[in-house]
N, CA and C atoms as a LAMMPS dump frame, in Angstrom:
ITEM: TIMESTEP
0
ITEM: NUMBER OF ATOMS
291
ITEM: BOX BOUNDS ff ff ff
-5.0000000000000000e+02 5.0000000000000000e+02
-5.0000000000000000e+02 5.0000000000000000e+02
-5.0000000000000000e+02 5.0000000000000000e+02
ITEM: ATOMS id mol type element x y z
1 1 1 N -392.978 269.025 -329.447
2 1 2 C -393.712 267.798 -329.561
3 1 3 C -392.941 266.86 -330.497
4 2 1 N -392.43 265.386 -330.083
5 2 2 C -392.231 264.679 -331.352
6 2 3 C -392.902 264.336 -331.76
7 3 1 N -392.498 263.552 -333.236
8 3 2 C -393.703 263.499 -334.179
9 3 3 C -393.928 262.506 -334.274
10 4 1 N -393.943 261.95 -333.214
11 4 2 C -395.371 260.537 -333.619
12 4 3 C -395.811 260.945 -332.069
13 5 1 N -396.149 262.484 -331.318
14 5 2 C -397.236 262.416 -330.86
15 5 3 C -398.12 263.099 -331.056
16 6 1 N -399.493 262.337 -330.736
17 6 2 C -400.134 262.786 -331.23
18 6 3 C -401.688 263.356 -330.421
19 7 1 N -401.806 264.553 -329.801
20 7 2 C -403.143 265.554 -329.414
21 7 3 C -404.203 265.948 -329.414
22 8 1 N -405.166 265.46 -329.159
23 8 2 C -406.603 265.318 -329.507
24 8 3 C -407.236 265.402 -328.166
25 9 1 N -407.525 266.77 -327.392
26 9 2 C -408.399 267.421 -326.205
27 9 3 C -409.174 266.312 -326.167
28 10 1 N -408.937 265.672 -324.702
29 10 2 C -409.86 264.366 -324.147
30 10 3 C -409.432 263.015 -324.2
31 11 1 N -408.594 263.059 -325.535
32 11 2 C -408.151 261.666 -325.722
33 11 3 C -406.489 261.155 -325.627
34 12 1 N -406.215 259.966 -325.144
35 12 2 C -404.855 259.595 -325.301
36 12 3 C -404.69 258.688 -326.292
37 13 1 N -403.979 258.418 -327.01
38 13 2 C -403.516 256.818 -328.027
39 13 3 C -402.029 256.23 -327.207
40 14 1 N -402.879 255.01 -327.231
41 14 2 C -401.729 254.164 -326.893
42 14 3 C -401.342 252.976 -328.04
43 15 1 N -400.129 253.127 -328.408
44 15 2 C -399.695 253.02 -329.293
45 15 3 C -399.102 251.194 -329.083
46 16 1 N -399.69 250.11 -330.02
47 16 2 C -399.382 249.126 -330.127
48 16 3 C -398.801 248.261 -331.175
49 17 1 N -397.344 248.367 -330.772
50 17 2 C -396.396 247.756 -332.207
51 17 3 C -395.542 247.055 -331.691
52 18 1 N -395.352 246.119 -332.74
53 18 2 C -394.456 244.596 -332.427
54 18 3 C -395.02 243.436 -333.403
55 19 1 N -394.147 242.632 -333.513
56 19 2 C -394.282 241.343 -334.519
57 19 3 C -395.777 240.587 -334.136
58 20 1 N -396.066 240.718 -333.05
59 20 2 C -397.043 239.794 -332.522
60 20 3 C -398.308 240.885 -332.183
61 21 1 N -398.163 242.439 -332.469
62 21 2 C -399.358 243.015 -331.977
63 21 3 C -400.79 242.597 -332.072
64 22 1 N -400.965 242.308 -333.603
65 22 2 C -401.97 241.845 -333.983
66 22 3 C -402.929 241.079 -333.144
67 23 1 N -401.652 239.813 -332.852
68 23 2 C -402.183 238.397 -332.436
69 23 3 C -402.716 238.962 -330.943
70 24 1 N -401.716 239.841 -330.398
71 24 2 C -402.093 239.941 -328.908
72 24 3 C -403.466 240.948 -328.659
73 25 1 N -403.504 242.245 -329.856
74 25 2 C -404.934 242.408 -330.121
75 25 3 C -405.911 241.959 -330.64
76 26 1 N -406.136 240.988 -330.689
77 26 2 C -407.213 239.98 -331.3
78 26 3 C -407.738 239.08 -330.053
79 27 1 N -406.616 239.169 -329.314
80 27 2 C -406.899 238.446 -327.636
81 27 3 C -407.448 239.135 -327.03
82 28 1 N -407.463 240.694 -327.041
83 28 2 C -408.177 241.189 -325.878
84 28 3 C -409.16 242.526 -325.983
85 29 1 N -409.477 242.524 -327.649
86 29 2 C -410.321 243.612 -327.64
87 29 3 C -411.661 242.158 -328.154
88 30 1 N -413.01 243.549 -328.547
89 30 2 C -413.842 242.769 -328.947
90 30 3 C -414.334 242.375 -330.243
91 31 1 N -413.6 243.271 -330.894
92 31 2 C -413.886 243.078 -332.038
93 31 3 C -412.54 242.374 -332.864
94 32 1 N -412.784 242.093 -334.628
95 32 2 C -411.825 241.215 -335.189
96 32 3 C -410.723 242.209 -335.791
97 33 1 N -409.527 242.044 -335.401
98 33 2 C -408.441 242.844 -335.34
99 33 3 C -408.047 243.287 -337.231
100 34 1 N -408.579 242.042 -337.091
101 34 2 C -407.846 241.308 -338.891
102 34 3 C -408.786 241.954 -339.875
103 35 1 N -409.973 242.875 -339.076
104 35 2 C -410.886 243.058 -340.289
105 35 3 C -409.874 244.216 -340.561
106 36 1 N -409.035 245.288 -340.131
107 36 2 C -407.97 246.281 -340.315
108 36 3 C -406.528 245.502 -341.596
109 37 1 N -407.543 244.861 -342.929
110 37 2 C -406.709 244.324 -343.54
111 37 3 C -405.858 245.838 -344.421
112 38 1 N -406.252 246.715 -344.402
113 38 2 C -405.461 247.925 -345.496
114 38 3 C -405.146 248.88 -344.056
115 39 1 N -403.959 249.622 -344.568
116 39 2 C -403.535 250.789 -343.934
117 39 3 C -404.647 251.815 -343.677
118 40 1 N -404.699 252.671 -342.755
119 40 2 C -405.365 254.033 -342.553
120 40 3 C -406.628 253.252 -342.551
121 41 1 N -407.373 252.062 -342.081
122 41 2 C -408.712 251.921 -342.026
123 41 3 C -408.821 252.014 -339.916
124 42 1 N -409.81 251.88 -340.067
125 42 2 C -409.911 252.02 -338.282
126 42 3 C -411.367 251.244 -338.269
127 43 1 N -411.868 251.076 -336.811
128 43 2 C -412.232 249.955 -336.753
129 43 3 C -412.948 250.511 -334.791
130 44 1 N -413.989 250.13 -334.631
131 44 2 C -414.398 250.341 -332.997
132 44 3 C -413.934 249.165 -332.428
133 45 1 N -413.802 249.056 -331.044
134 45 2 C -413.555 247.914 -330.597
135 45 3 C -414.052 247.952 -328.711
136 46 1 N -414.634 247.184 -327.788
137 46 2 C -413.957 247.45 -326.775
138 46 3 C -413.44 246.794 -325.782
139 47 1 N -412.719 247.208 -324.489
140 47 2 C -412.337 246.43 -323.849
141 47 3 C -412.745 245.454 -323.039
142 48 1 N -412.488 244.57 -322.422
143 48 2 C -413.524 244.176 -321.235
144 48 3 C -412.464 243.365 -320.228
145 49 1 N -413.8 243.521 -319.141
146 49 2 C -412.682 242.773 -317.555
147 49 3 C -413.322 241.431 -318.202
148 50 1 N -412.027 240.382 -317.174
149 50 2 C -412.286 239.018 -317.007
150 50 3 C -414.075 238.605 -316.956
151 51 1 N -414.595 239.257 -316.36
152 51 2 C -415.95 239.193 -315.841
153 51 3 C -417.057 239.113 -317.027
154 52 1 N -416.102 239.912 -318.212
155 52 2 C -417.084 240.233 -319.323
156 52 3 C -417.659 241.739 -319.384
157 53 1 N -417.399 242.411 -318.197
158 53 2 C -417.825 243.95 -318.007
159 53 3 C -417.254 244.89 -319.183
160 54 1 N -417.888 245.844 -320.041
161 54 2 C -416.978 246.773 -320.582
162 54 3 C -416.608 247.77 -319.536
163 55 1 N -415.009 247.478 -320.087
164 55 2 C -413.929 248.751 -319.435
165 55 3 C -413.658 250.13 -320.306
166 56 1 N -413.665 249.853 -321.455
167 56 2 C -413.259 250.865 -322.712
168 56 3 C -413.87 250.536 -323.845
169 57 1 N -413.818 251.769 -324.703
170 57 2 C -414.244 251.909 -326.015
171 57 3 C -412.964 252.494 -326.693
172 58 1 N -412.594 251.522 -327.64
173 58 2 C -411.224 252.332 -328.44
174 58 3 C -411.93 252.236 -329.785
175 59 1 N -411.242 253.499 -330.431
176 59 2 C -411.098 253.518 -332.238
177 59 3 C -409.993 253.309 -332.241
178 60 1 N -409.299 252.442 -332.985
179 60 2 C -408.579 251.624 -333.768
180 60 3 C -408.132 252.414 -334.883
181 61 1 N -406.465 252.259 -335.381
182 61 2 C -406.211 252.771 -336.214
183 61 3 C -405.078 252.227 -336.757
184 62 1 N -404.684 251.552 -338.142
185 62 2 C -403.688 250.655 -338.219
186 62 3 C -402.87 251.57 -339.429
187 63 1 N -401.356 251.973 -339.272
188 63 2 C -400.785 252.537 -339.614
189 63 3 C -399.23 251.847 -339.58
190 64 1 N -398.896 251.034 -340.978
191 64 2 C -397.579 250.494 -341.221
192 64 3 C -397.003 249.609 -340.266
193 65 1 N -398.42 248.596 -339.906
194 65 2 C -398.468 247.583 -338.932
195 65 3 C -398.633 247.956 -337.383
196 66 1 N -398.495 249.041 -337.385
197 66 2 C -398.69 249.514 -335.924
198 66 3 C -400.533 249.88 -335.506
199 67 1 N -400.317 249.911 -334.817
200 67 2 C -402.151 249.948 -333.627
201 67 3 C -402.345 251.305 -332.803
202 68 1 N -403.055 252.192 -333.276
203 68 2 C -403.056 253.278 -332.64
204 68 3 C -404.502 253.247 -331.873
205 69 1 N -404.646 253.119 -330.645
206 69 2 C -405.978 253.025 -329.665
207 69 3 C -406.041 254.083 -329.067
208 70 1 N -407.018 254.756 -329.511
209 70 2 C -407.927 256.525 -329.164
210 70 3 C -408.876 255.347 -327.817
211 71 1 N -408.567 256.323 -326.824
212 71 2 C -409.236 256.024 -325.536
213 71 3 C -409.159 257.538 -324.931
214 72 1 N -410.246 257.36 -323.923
215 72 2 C -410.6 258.879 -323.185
216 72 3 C -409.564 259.123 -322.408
217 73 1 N -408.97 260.132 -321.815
218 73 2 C -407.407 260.488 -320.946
219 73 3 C -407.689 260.247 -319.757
220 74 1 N -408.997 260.002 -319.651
221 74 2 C -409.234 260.099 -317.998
222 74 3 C -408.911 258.035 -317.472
223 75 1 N -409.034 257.311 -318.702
224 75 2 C -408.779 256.001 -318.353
225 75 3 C -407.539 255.428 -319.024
226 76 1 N -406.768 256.2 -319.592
227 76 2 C -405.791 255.837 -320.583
228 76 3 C -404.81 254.921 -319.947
229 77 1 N -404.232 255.692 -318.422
230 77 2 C -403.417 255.107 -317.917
231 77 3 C -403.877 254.011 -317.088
232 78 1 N -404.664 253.622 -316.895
233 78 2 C -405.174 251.962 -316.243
234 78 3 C -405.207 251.029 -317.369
235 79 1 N -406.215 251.315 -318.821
236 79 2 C -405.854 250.957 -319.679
237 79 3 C -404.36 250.194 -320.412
238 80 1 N -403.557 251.429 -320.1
239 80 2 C -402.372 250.996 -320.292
240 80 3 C -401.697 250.105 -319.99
241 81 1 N -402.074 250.255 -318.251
242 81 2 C -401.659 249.094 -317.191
243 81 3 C -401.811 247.846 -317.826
244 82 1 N -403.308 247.827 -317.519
245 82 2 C -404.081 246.434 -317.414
246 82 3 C -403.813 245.636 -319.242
247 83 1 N -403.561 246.753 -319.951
248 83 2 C -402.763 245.824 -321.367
249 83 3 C -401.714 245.161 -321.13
250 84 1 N -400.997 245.813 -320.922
251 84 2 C -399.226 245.638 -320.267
252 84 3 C -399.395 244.282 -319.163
253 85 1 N -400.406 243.924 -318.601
254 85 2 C -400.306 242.664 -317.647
255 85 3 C -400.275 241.019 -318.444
256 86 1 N -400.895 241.457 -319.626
257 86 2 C -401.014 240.139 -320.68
258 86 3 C -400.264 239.936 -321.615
259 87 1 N -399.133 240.683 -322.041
260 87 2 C -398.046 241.439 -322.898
261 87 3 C -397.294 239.775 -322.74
262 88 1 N -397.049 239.858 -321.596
263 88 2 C -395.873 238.192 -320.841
264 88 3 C -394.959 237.807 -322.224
265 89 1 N -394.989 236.965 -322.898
266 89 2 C -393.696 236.515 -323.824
267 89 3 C -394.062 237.084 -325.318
268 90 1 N -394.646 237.819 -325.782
269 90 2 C -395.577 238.303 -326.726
270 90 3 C -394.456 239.238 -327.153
271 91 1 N -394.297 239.386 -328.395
272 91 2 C -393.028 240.297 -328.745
273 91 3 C -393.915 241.551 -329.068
274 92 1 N -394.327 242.681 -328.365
275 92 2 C -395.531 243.743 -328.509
276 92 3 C -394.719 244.799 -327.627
277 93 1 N -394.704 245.953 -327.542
278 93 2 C -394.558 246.886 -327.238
279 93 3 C -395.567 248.347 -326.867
280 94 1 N -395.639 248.497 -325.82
281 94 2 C -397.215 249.552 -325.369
282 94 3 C -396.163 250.845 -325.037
283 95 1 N -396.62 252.058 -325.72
284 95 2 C -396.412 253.275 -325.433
285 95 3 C -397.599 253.952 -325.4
286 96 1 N -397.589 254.743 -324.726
287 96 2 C -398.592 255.598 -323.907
288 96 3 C -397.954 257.309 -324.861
289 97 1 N -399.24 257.83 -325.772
290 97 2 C -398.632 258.902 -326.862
291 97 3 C -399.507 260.219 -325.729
């Protein structure tokens, strides 16, 4: 295993880091990104379609500017997707842990 991954039966983190993460999570979860002002705090948040529907429930986890999003494994990888479609000139980076 390398070591920034990370195993938790049920769940995936997808991992969000880059100069602009912040800004681009503040665009598309529901809650305020910025309240994650200190390291190691975490934070609920969730997703939603255009429509306003919830898609996901992430815990949030901010670690040396980076964004760690605990989501269930069974939606991780659409999740992933459908982040990655709004990414466009945003200096952010999505890995799938």
């Amino acid at each position: 295993m390398k070591n920034h991954e990370i195993k938790i039966q049920g769940l995936d983190v997808i991992l969000v880091k880059g100069s602009d993460a912040e800004n681009f999570l503040q665009g598309q979860i529901t809650n305020d990104i910025k309240i994650l002002e200190k390291e190691n705090e975490a934070i609920y948040a969730g997703y939603c379609s255009p429509k306003g529907r919830l898609i996901a429930i992430f815990l949030i986890i901010k670690v040396w500017d980076n964004y760690f999003l605990f989501c269930p494994t069974s939606i991780s990888d659409e999740i992933s997707k459908k982040l990655s479609m709004y990414i466009l000139r945003s200096k952010v980076e999505l890995e799938k842990a």
